[in-house]
C-alpha positions as CSV (number, residue, x, y, z in Angstrom):
1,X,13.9,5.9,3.2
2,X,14.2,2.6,4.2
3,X,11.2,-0.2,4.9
4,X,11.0,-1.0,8.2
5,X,11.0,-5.0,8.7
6,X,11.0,-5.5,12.4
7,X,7.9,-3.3,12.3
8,X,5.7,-5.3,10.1
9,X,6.9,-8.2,11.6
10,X,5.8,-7.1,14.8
11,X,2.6,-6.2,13.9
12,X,1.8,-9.0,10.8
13,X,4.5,-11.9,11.9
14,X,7.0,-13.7,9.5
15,X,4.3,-15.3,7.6
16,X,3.7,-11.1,5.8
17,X,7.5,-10.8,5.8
18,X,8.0,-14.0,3.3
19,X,4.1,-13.1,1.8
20,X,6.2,-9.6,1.1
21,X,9.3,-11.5,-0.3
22,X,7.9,-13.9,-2.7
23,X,6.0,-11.1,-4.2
24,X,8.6,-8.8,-3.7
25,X,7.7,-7.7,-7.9
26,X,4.3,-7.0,-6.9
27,X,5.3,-4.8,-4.0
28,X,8.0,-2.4,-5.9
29,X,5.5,-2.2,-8.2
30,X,2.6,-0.9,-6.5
31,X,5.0,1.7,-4.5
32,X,6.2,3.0,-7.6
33,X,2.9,3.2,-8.6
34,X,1.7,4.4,-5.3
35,X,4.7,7.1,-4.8
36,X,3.8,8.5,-8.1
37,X,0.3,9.8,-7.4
38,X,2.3,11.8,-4.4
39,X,2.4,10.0,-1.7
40,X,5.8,10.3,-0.4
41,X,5.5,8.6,2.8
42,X,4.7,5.6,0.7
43,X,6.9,3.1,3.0
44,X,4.9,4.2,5.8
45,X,2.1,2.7,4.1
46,X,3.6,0.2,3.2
47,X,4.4,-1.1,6.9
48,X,0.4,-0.2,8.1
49,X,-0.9,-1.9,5.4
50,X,1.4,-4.7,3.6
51,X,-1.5,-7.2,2.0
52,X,-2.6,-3.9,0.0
53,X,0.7,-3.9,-1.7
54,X,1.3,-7.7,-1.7
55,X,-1.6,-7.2,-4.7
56,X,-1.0,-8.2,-7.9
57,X,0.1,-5.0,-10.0
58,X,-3.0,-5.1,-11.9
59,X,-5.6,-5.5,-9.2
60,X,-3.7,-2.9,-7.2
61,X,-3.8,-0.3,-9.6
62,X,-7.5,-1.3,-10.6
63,X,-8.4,-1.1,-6.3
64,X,-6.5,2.4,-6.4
65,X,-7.7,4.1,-9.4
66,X,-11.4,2.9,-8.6
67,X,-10.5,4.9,-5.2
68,X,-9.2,7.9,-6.5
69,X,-12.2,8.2,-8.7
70,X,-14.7,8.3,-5.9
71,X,-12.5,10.2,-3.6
72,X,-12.3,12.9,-6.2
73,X,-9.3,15.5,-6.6
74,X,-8.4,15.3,-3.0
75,X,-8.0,11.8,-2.6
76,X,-4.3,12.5,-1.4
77,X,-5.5,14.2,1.5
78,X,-8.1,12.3,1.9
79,X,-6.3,9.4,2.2
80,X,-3.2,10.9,4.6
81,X,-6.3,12.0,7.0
82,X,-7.9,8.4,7.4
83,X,-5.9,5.4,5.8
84,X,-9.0,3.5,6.7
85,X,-9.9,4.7,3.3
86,X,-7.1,2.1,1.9
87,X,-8.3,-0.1,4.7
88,X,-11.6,-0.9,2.9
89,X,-10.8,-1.6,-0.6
90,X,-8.1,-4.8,0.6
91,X,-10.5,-7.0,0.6
């Protein structure tokens, strides 16, 4: 699965394109992270919602976990059925 650029460039610009590349760290970080609570569509994500995973490791996992805990045991499904969920805890 590849990361599609000309997609978050259309919707974000070139500004979240060289945001993604200079923390490029950050972001394989967080999808490793991200892919191994399940989500496998995790690039998909990644391209809706690219200042999520921009974060800094730690605050990501922190934002995600905190999430997960309210959500409960179905937070994956939660989550696939209304990534407004991921939306909210950006900022």
């Amino acid at each position: 699965m590849n990361i599609d650029l000309d997609k978050i460039n259309e919707i974000y610009g070139m500004e979240m394109l060289k945001l993604i590349n200079s923390n490029i760290d950050n972001v394989n970080n967080n999808l490793t992270y991200f892919n191994s609570l399940g989500f496998d569509d995790y690039f998909d994500y990644l391209e809706r919602l690219p200042m999520l995973f921009i974060l800094d490791f730690r605050e990501f996992k922190n934002k995600i976990d905190t999430l997960i805990n309210k959500l409960g045991h179905d937070y994956k499904d939660i989550i696939e059925n209304d990534i407004g969920v991921l939306e909210n805890i950006i900022w």
